[in-house]
C-alpha positions as CSV (number, residue, x, y, z in Angstrom):
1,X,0.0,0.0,0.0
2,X,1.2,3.4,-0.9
3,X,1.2,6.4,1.7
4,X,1.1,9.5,0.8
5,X,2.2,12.5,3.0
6,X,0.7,16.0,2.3
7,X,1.7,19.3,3.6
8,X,-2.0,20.8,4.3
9,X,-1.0,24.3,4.4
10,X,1.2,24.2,1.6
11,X,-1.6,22.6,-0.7
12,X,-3.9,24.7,0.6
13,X,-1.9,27.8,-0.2
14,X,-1.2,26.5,-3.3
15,X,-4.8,26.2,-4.6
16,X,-6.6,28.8,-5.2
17,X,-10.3,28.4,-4.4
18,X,-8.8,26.7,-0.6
19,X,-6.3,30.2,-0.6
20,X,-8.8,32.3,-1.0
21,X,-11.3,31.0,1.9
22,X,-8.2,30.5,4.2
23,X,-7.4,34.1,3.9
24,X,-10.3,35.2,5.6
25,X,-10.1,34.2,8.9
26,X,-13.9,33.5,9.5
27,X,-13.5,30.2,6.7
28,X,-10.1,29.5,7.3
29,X,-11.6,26.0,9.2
30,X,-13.4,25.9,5.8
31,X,-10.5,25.5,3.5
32,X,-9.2,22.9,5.8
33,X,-13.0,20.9,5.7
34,X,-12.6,20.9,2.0
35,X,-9.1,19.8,1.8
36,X,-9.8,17.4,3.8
37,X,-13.1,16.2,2.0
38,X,-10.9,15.9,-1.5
39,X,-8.3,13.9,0.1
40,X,-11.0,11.0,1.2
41,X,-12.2,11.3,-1.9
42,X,-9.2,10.4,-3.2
43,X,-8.3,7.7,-0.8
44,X,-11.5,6.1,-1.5
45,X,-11.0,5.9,-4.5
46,X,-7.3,4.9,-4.8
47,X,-6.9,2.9,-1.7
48,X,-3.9,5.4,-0.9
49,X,-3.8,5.7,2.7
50,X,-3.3,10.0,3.2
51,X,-1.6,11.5,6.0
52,X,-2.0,15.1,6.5
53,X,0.2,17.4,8.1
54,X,-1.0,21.0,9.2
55,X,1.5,23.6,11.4
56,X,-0.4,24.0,14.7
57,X,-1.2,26.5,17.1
58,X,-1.8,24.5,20.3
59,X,0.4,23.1,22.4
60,X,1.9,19.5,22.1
61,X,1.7,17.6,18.5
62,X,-2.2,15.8,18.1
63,X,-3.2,13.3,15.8
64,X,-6.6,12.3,14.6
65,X,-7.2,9.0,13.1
66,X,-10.9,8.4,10.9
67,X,-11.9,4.6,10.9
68,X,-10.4,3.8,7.3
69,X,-9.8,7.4,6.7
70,X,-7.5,9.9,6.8
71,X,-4.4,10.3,9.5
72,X,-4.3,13.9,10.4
73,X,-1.7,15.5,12.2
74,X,-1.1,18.7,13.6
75,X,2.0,19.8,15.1
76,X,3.0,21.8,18.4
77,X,4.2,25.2,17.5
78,X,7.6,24.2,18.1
79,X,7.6,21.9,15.1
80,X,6.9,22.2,11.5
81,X,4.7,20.6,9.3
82,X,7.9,19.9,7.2
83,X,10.0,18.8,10.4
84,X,7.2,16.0,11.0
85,X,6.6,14.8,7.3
86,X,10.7,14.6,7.1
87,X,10.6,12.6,10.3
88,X,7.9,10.5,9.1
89,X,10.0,9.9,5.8
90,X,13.5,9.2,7.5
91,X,11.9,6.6,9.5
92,X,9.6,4.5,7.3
93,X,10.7,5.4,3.2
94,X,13.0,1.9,3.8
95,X,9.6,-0.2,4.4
96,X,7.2,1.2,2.9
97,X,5.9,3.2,-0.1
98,X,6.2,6.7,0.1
99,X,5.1,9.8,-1.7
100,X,4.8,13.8,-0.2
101,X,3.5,16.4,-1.5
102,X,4.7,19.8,-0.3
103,X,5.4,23.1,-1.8
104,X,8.7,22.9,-0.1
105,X,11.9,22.5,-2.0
106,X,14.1,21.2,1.0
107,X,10.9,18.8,2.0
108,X,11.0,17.2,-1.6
109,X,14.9,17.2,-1.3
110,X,15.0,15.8,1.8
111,X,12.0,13.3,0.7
112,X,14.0,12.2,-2.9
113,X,17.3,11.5,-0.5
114,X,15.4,9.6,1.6
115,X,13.8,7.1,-0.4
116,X,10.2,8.8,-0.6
117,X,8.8,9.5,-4.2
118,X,7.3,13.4,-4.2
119,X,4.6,15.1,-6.0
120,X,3.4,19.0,-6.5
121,X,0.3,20.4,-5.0
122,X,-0.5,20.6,-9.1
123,X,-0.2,16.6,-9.1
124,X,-2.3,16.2,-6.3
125,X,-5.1,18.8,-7.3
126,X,-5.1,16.4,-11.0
127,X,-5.5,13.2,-8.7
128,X,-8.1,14.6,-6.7
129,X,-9.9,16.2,-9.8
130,X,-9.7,12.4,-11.5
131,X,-11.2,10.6,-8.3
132,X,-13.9,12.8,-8.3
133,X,-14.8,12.5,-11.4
134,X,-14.2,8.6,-10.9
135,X,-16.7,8.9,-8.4
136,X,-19.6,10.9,-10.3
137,X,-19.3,8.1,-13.3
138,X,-19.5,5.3,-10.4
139,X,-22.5,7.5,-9.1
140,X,-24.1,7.7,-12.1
141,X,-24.2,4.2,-13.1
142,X,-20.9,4.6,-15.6
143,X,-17.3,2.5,-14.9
């Protein structure tokens, strides 16, 4: 099974539509909802199991897991997004199949060395265009 790693703020700073809601800080949790609601998308309909990343603002690293969803993770404000996902990389790229996605030149550096295969936010926006529309022919009766 293939993991991919995502950078939340990066990809959501990186799409439009997501940038502009998280910019005002009254739908900022809205661009995150959404994100979040493309990503299962496209781990339903992949089989990819997603791991999401976002820079916190509370204290101590927290982690929510969805029954055969999506790992999210937010990290203390000590730690970084990037500092997490490279940890994450460093210690399983050897066993398992990796990819991240993050606007981040060092991350995808870092990632490369590492083992990890990387993708743009671009990439990832295509995949989670082509699930959903994978989803709408399933929906509508179409394979």
């Amino acid at each position: 099974m293939t993991h991919l790693l995502i950078d939340g703020h990066n990809v959501i700073h990186a799409w439009p539509d997501l940038r502009r809601d998280h910019l005002v800080a009254a739908r900022r949790q809205r661009a995150r909802t959404e994100l979040l609601r493309r990503l299962r998308n496209l781990q339903d309909m992949t089989g990819v199991q997603i791991v999401v990343v976002f820079d916190g603002a509370r204290q101590g690293t927290n982690e929510e897991r969805e029954p055969d969803g999506l790992q999210i993770i937010y990290a203390d404000p000590g730690t970084t997004a990037d500092t997490i996902i490279e940890r994450l990389v460093a210690r399983y790229a050897a066993s398992r199949a990796l990819r991240v996605c993050s606007a981040d030149g060092m991350v995808r550096q870092t990632s490369l060395a590492l083992g990890a295969d990387w993708i743009s936010t671009e990439m990832l926006r295509s995949m989670c265009d082509d699930a959903e529309a994978d989803m709408r022919r399933r929906v509508s009766g179409g394979v």
